[in-house]
N, C-alpha and C positions, 0 to 999 in steps of 0.2 A: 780194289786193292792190288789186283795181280797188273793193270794198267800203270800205278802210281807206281810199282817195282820197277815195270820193265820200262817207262819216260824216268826216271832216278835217276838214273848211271850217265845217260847223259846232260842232262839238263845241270847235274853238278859238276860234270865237266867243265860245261858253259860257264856256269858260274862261278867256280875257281877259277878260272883263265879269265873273267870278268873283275875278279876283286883288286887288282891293281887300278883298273879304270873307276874303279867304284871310289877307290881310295884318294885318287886325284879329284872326280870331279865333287864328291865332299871337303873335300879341303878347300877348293875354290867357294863353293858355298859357304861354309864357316867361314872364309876370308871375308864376306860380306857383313858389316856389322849392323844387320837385318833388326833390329828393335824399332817395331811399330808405334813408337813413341816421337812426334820430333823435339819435344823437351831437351832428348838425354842423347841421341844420336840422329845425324843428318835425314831429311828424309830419302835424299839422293841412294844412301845406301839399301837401302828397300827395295828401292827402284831397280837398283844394280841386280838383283839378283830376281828382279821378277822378270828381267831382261834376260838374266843366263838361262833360268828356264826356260822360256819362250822361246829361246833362237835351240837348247838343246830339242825339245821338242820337233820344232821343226826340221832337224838335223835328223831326228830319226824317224821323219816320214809322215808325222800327225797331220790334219787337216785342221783348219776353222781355227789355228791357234791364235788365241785373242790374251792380251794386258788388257782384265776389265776393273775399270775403275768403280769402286762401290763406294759403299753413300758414308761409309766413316771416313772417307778422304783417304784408303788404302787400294791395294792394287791386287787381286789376284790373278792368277794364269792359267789358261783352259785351252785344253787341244783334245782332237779325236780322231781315232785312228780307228777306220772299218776295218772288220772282220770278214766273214765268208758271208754271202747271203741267206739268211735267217738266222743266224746267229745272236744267241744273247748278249747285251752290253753291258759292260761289268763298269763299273766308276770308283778308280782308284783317287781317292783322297791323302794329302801329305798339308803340312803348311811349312810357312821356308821364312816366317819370322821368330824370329828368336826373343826369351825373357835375356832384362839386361846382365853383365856378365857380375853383378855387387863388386865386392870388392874384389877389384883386378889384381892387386898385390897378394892375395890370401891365394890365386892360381898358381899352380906350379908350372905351369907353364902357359904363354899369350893368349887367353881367352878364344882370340879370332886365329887362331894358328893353328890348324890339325896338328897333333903331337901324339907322336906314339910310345906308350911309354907303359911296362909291364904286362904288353898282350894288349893291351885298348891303344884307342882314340880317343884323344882328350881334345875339346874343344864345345866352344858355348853352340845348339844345335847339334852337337854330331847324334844325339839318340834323339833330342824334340826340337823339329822332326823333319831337319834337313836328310838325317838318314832315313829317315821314312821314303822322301823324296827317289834318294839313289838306291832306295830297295826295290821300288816299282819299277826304276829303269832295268834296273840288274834282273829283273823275272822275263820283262817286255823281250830284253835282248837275248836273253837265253833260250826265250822261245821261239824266236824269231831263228835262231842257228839251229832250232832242230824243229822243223816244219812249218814254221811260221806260226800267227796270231787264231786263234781258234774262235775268240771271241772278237767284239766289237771295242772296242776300250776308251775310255773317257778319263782324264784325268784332269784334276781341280787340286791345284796350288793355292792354299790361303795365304791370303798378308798378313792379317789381323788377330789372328785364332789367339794370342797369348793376352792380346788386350782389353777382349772379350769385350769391344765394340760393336759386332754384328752384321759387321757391312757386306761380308758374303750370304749370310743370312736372308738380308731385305735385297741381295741381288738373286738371290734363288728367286726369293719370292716373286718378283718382279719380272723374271726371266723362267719362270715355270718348267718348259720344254728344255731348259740348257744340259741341266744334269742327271736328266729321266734316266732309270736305269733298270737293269733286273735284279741286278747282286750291286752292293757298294761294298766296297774296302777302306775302311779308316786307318790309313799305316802309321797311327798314333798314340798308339796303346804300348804293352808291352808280358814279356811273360812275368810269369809269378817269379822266378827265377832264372837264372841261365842255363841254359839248357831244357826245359821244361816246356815242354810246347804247350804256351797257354791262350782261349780267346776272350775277351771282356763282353761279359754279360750285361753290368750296369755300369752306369756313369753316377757319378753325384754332381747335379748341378751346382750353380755358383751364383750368390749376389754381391755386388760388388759396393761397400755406401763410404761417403768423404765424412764423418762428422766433427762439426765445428764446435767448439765451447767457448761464450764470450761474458765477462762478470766485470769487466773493469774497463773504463773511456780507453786506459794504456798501462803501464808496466809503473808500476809504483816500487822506493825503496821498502828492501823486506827488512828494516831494521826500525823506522817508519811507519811502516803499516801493516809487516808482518804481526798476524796473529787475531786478526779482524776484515780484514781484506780478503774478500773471497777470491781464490786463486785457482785461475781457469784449467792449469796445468794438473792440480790434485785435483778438480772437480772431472776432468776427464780420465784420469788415472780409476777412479772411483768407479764412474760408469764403464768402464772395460773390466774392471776386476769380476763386474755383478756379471758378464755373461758365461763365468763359470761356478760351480760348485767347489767343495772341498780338495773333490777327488781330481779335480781339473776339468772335468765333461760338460760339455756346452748345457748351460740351461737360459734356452731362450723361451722367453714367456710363449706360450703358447704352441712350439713345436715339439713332438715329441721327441722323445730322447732315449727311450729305450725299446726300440726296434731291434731285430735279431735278425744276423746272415744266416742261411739256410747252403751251405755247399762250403767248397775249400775253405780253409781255417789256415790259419796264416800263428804258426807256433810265435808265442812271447817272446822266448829266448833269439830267436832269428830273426825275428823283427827287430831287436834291441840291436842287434848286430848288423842288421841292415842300413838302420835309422843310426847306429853310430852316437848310442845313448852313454854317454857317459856314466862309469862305475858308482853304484851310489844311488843315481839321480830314480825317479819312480817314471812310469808310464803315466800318464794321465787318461781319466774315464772309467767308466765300468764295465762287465761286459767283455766278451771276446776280442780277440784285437780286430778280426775281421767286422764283426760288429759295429769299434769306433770308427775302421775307414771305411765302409763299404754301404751301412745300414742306419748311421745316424747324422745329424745334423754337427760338423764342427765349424767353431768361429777362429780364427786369426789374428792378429793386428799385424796389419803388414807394416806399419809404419806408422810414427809420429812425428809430426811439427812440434818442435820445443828447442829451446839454447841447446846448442852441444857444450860437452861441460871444459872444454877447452875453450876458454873466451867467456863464460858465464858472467853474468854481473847478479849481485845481490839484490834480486828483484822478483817482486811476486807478481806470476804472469796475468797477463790481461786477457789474454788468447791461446787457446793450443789445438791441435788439430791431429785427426787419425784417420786412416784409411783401416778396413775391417772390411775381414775377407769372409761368407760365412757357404759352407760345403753344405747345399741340401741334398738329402737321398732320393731317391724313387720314390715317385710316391704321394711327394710334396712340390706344389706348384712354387717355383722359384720367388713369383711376384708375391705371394703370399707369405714365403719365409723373410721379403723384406720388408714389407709393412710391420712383418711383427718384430725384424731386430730394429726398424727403427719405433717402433712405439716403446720398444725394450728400453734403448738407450735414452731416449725423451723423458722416460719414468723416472729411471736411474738417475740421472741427473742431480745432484745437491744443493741447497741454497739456493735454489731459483735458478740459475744460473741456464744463460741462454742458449738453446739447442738446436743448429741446423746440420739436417741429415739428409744429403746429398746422394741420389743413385749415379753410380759411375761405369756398371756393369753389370750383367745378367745373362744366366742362361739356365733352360729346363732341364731336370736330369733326365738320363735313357734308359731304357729295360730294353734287351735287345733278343728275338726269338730263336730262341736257340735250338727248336726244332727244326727246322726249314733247312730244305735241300740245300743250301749254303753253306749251311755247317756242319750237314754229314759230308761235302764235298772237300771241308777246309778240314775235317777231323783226318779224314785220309791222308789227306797231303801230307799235313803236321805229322803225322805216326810218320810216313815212308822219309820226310826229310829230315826228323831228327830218331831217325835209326830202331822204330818200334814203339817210340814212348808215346801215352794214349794224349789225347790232346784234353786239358782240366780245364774247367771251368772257370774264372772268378769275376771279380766285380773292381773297381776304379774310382778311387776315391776324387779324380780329379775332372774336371768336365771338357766336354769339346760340344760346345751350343749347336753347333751345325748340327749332330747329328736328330737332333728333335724336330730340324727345319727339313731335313729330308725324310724321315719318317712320316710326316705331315705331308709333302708334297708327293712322296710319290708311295702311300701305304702297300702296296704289292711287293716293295721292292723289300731284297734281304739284304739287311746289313750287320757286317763282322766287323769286329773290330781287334788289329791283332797289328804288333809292333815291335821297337827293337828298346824300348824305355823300361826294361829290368830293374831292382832295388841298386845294383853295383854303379849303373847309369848317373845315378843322382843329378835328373833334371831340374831345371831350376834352381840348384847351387852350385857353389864353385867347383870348381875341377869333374866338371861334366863329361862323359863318357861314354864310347859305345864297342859293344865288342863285335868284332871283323867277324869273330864267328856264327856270332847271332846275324847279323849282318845277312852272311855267307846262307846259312842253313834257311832265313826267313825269304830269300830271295827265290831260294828253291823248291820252298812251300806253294808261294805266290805264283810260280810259274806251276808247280805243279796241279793249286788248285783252278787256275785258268783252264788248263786241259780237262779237269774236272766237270767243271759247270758246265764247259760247252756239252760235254758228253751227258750230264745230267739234263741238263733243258732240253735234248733231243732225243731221247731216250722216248 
């Protein structure tokens, strides 16, 4: 602790006189309209910024820096930079695609446009997790101006992490020795709140399914044959109602549902205020709130296929379609939570009516050990870079697959997972955000727990 005081003072030097450069080269990334999609945006722009990494990297001295093409047709970026001889190798992870920005007009300002506006950065990616990206640089260089690299360092830029295709996954696999490490860093998490220096203990996995509903050759008048005509659009409305209960809490046949979080507790009142729950409206579920994010299984519906009702015609559908997003906990094998929402939805089903259920995505959830010299190294840090406060505990309702495929491949290795995706952030909706001083402080953590671990491994 008396080491983390006396590397402080300078290393936040570094890193204040860094956050201008921090500020531009995130902007140029958000300018990137990085969605691992080509449906909805070019694939060229992807490309574009697994190119800026790549040549940034090599700009700051890395070796082996490679554009590798993995098997979902996306593109990650990997460079490494030696340390002193024996040296631990630590493997900083970010990924640099972005979810799409929904509705652009509901922004207050240009989705793809850094914009500073009340203390933040607003822009689609500035917390998931282009600033993950320029929080690792911002540690790298800070340590670099006061003694140089302590460790060995590896760094993996994903393409794909939001579309939870896997193709870094089956290129780990595939490439075993690439990303071997002692310690990994996932900079894709985030704290409980601002200022709070927190590390994520679990992940909740995710299954991803497309289900189709088909009852009619094609679209018949509903004045016609409304009232006898099975209509695919309420026969799928039906089937998503059934994967919740009264109270709103996922009841998918056969997973359980009432699992308990055990650590930090996540107050009602502040969650309602975080989540930006309208006056009135209830929470959905039972159970603590930590509980529904952290310890049980939730379902989704990201989206339906059906008439928008600007243009509708009076017609009872033949067809309708849904995407269903379903959050497993620790605990529960991913592949196993989709057998059962699709055997769920197949049951469900009304009137015969036809049912294909379609896998689009997947990934296992994480338990991560929070014993391990890693995180007594990353708990110092966290205390000396946000000014005393202890580093807490929690869990993540959201997934990142990768870190299961590194668990697996290289079981010795310690992995944290710690980031700048606070509830103020709000990733994955509009008017997305990151703040310069979590930014700032996390940058100084990272650089301070580098110094850390090396002295931990050698010890």
């Amino acid at each position: 602790m008396e080491q983390d005081q006396a590397l402080r003072a300078p290393l936040a030097r570094s890193v204040a006189a860094l956050m201008p450069r921090a500020k531009a080269e995130l902007a140029e990334l958000v300018s990137y309209r990085s969605v691992a999609d080509p449906r909805q945006f070019p694939k060229s722009e992807c490309e574009k910024a697994a190119r800026w990494i790549a040549d940034t990297l090599t700009a700051e001295g890395f070796a082996d820096v490679a554009v590798l093409d993995t098997p979902d047709g996306t593109q990650s970026v990997y460079g490494y930079l030696p340390g002193p001889a024996g040296a631990p190798t630590v493997l900083l992870y970010a990924h640099y695609d972005v979810q799409p920005p929904l509705d652009e007009d509901a922004w207050l300002s240009p989705p793809f446009e850094l914009t500073e506006r009340d203390g933040r950065w607003y822009g689609r990616g500035a917390a998931d997790c282009k600033g993950g990206l320029v929080m690792h640089l911002t540690a790298l260089r800070a340590l670099r101006e006061n003694g140089g690299m302590p460790v060995s360092v590896k760094v993996i830029a994903e393409g794909s992490e939001e579309q939870g295709t896997g193709g870094l996954e089956r290129y780990a696999e595939a490439h075993p020795e690439l990303l071997a490490a002692d310690a990994i860093v996932i900079g894709d998490t985030g704290n409980f709140r601002v200022g709070l220096p927190t590390v994520t203990a679990t992940l909740r996995g995710m299954t991803l399914v497309e289900v189709t509903v088909e009852t009619l050759e094609g679209n018949l008048h509903s004045g016609q044959f409304g009232g006898a005509a099975p209509d695919a659009l309420a026969a799928l409305i039906r089937m998503l109602d059934s994967l919740r209960d009264e109270s709103g809490a996922t009841v998918v046949k056969g997973l359980d549902a009432e699992a308990r979080w055990e650590g930090l507790q996540y107050d009602e009142e502040q969650f309602r205020r975080d989540a930006k729950v309208l006056d009135g409206v209830e929470l959905t579920g039972t159970g603590s709130v930590a509980d529904r994010l952290w310890a049980r299984p939730a379902v989704t519906v990201l989206g339906i296929d059906c008439p928008p009702v600007i243009g509708a015609t009076p017609s009872v559908q033949a067809a309708a379609r849904a995407l269903v997003s379903l959050r497993v906990p620790p605990g529960v094998d991913a592949a196993e939570a989709q057998r059962a929402l699709a055997a769920h939805l197949e049951s469900a089903a009304p009137w015969g009516a036809r049912v294909t259920v379609c896998l689009r995505g997947q990934g296992q959830p994480f338990r991560a050990d929070t014993s391990s010299p890693a995180y007594t190294a990353m708990s110092d840090a966290l205390r000396a870079a946000y000014d005393g406060a202890a580093m807490e505990i929690a869990g993540q309702g959201g997934s990142i697959p990768l870190c299961n495929t590194l668990a697996s491949l290289y079981p010795d290795a310690e992995i944290l997972l710690i980031g700048l995706s606070e509830p103020e952030a709000q990733i994955h909706a509009v008017n997305e955000s990151v703040s310069p001083e979590e930014l700032e402080r996390l940058s100084v953590a990272e650089a301070l727990f580098l110094a850390n671990y090396a002295s931990v491994k050698s010890a």
